[in-house]
C-alpha positions as CSV (number, residue, x, y, z in Angstrom):
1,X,8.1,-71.3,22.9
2,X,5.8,-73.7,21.3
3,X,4.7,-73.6,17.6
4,X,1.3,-72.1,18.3
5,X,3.2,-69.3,20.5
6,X,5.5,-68.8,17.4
7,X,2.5,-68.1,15.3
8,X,0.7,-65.5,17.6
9,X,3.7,-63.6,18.0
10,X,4.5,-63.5,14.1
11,X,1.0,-62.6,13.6
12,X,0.8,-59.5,16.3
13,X,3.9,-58.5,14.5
14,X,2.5,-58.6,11.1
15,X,-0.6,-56.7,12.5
16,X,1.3,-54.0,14.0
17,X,3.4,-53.0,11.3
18,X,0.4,-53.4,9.0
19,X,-1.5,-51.2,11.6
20,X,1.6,-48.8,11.3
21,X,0.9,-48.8,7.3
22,X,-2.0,-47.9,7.4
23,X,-1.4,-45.3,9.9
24,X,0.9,-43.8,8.0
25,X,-0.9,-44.2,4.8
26,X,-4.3,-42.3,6.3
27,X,-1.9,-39.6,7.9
28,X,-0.3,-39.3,4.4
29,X,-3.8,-38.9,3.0
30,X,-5.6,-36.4,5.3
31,X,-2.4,-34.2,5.2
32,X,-2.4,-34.0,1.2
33,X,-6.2,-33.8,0.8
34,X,-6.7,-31.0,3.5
35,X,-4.2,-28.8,2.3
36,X,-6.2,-25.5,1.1
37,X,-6.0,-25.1,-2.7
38,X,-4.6,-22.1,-3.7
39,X,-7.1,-19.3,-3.8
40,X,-8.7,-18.5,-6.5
41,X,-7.7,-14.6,-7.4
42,X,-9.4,-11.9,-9.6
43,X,-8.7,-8.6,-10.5
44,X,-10.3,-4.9,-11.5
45,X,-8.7,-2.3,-13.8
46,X,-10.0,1.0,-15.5
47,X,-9.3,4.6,-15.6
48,X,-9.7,7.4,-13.5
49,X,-11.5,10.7,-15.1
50,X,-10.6,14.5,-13.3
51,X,-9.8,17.7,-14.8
52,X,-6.4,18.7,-14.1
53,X,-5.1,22.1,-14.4
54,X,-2.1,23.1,-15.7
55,X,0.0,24.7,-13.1
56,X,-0.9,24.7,-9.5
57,X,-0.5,27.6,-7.8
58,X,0.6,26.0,-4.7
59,X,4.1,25.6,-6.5
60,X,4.8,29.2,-7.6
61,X,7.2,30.1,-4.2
62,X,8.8,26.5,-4.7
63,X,10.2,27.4,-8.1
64,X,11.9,30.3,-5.9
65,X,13.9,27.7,-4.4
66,X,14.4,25.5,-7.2
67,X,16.1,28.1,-9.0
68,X,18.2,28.5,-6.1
69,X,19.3,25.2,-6.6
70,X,20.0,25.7,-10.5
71,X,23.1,27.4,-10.3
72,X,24.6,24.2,-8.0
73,X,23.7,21.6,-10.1
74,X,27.1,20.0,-12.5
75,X,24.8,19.3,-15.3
76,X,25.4,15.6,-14.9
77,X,22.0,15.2,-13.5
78,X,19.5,13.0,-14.9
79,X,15.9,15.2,-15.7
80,X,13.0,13.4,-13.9
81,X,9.7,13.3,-15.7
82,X,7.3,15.3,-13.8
83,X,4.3,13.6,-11.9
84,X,0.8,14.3,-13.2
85,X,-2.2,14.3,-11.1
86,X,-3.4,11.2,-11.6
87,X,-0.4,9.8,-9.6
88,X,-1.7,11.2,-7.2
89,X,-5.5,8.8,-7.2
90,X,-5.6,6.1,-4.8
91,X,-7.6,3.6,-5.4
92,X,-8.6,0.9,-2.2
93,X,-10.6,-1.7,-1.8
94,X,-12.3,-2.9,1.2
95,X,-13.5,-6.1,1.5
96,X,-17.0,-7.2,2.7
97,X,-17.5,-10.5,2.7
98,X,-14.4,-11.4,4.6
99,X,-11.8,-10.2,6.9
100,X,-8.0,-9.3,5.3
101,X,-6.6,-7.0,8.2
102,X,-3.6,-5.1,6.7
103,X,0.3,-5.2,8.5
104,X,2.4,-2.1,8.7
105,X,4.1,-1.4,5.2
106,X,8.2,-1.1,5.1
107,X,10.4,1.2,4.0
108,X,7.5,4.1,3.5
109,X,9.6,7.3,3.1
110,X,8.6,10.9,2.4
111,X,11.0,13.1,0.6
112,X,11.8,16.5,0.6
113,X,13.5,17.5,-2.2
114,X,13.5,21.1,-4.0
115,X,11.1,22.3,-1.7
116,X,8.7,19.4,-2.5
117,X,7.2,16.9,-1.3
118,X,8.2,13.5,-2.8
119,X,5.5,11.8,-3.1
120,X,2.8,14.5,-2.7
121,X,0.5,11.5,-1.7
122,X,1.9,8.5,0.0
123,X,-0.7,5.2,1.0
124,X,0.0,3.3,4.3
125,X,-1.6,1.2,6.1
126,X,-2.0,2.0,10.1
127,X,0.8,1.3,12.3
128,X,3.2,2.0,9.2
129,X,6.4,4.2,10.3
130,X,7.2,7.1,8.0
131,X,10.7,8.3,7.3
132,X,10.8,12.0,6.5
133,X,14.2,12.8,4.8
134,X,15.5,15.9,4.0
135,X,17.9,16.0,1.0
136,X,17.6,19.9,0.2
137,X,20.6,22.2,1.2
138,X,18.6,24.4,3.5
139,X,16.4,23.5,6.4
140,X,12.9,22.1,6.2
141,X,9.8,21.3,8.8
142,X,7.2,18.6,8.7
143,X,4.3,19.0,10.6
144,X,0.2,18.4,10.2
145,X,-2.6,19.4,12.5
146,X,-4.9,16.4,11.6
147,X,-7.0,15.7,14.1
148,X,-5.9,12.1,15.9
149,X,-2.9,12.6,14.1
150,X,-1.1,16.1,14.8
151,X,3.0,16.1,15.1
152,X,5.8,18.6,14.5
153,X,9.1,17.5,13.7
154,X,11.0,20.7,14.1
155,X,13.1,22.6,11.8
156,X,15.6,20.1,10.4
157,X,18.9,20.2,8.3
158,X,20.4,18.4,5.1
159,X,20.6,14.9,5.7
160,X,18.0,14.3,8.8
161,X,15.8,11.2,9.2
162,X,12.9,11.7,11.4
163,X,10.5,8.5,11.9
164,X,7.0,8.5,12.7
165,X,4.4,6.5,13.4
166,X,0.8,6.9,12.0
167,X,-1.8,4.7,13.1
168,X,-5.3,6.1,12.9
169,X,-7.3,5.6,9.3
170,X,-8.0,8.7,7.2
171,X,-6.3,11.4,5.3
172,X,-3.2,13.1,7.0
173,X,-2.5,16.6,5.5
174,X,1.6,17.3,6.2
175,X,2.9,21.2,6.1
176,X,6.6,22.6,6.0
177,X,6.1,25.9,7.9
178,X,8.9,27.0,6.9
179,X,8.1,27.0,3.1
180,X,4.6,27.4,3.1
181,X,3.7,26.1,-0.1
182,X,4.9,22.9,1.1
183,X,2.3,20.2,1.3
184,X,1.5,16.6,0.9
185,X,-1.1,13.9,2.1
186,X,-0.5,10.5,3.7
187,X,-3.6,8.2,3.6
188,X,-4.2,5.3,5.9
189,X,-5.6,2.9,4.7
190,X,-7.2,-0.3,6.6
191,X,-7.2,-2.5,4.0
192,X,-3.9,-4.7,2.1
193,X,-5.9,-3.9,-1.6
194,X,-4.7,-0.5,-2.8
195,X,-2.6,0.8,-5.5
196,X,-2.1,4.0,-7.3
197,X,-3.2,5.2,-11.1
198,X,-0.3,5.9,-13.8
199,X,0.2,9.0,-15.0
200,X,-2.3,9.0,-17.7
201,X,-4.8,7.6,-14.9
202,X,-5.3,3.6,-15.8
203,X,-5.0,1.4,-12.9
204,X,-4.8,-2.4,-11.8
205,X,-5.2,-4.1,-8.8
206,X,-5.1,-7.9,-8.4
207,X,-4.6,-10.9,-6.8
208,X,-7.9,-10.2,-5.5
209,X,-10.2,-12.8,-3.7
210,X,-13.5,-14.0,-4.4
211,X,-16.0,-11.7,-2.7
212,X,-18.0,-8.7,-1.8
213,X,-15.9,-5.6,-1.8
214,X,-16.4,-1.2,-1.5
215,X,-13.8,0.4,-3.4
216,X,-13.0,4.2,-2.1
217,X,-11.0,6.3,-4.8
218,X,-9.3,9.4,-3.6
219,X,-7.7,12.2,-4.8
220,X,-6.1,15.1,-2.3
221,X,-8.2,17.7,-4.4
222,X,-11.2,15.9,-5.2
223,X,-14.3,14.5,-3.2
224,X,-14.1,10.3,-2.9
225,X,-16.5,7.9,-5.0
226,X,-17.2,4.9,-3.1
227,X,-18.5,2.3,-5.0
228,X,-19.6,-2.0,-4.2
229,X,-19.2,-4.6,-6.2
230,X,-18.6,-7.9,-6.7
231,X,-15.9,-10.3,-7.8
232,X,-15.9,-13.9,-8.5
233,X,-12.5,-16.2,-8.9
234,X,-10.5,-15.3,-11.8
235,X,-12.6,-12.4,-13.4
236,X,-11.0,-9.5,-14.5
237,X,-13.4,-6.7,-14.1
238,X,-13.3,-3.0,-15.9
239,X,-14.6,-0.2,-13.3
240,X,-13.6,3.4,-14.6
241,X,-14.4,6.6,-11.9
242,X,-14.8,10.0,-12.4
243,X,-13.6,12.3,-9.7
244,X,-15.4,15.7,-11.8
245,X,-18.9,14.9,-9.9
């Protein structure tokens, strides 16, 4: 090979590894300035307002059992602090301006435990499967009659797990018929933003996206306020309800 044909080769070699420089250097680039920031996330907290009563009288006929269970117990057992109603307020929020389709939840369970339900209101989303457990030392039944989402699990002893499946969106009301002061709701909820109010009613739910939302709150013995608003990146916004209208 010549000295001219020594040149052109160095020089298609120098131009295709530069070529591959740059190549690499513009890949490098587009995948480092296309990568989506990470959002930015607001929030909304408040407090819930609702007259509670006292005692419910749904619970009279479960104290019969409860006491039944006094005499069993070792004295060994932790006290648990009783839920208030507020516990009980769900707060979700829908959003508007954009589409956040929610996934089942794991691990939803739904006690029953001295002749209660534990929780009395439990939020899923739909397609979530619901263990019922029994942990009382007597049999128990679970069964509702809500439309779109009716089921009866049977009469079932100390110890039984019983899965099902609830897809449809709304408010299922869950019966024992064997202790008829039994009862509990399950809401579905379509929507990944929901939480639940403390026991003195204050709530917080974040990591929230910029947008246009409805927010539903919901209480078992109370009509639901629906309200809109709006939320830009990184506010923190106050919205209080009151379930008493």
């Amino acid at each position: 090979m010549n000295i001219s044909g020594k040149l052109t080769a160095i020089s298609r070699f120098v131009t295709s590894d530069k070529i591959l420089q740059i190549t690499g250097l513009l890949l490098f680039l587009v995948l480092t300035t296309i990568r989506p920031a990470p959002a930015q996330q607001g929030r909304i907290y408040g407090r819930v307002f609702m007259t509670v009563s006292s005692e419910s009288n749904r619970t009279f006929r479960g104290r019969i059992y409860r006491n039944r269970l006094a005499s069993q117990k070792t004295g060994n057992e932790k006290s648990e602090t009783k839920r208030t109603a507020f516990e009980d307020v769900i707060i979700a929020v829908y959003p508007l301006s954009f589409s956040a389709p929610p996934t089942p939840l794991t691990n939803a369970r739904l006690i029953q435990r001295n002749a209660e339900f534990v929780p009395h209101v439990l939020p899923v989303t739909p397609g979530t499967e619901i263990q019922f457990i029994n942990l009382d030392k007597f049999y128990h039944n679970v069964f509702s009659i809500t439309p779109g989402a009716s089921f009866n699990i049977g009469r079932r002893p100390t110890g039984t797990i019983i899965t099902r499946k609830l897809d449809k969106p709304g408010e299922v009301k869950l019966f024992c018929e064997i202790h008829s002061q039994m009862n509990a709701s399950v809401y579905i909820l379509n929507t990944p933003f929901f939480t639940q109010a403390n026991r003195n009613g204050v709530y917080l739910l974040d990591k929230l996206p910029a947008g246009k939302y409805r927010v539903e709150v919901s209480h078992p013995d109370s009509k639901t306020v629906i309200q809109e608003f709006e939320l830009s990146a990184d506010q923190s916004l106050e919205l209080s309800f009151n379930l008493n209208q």
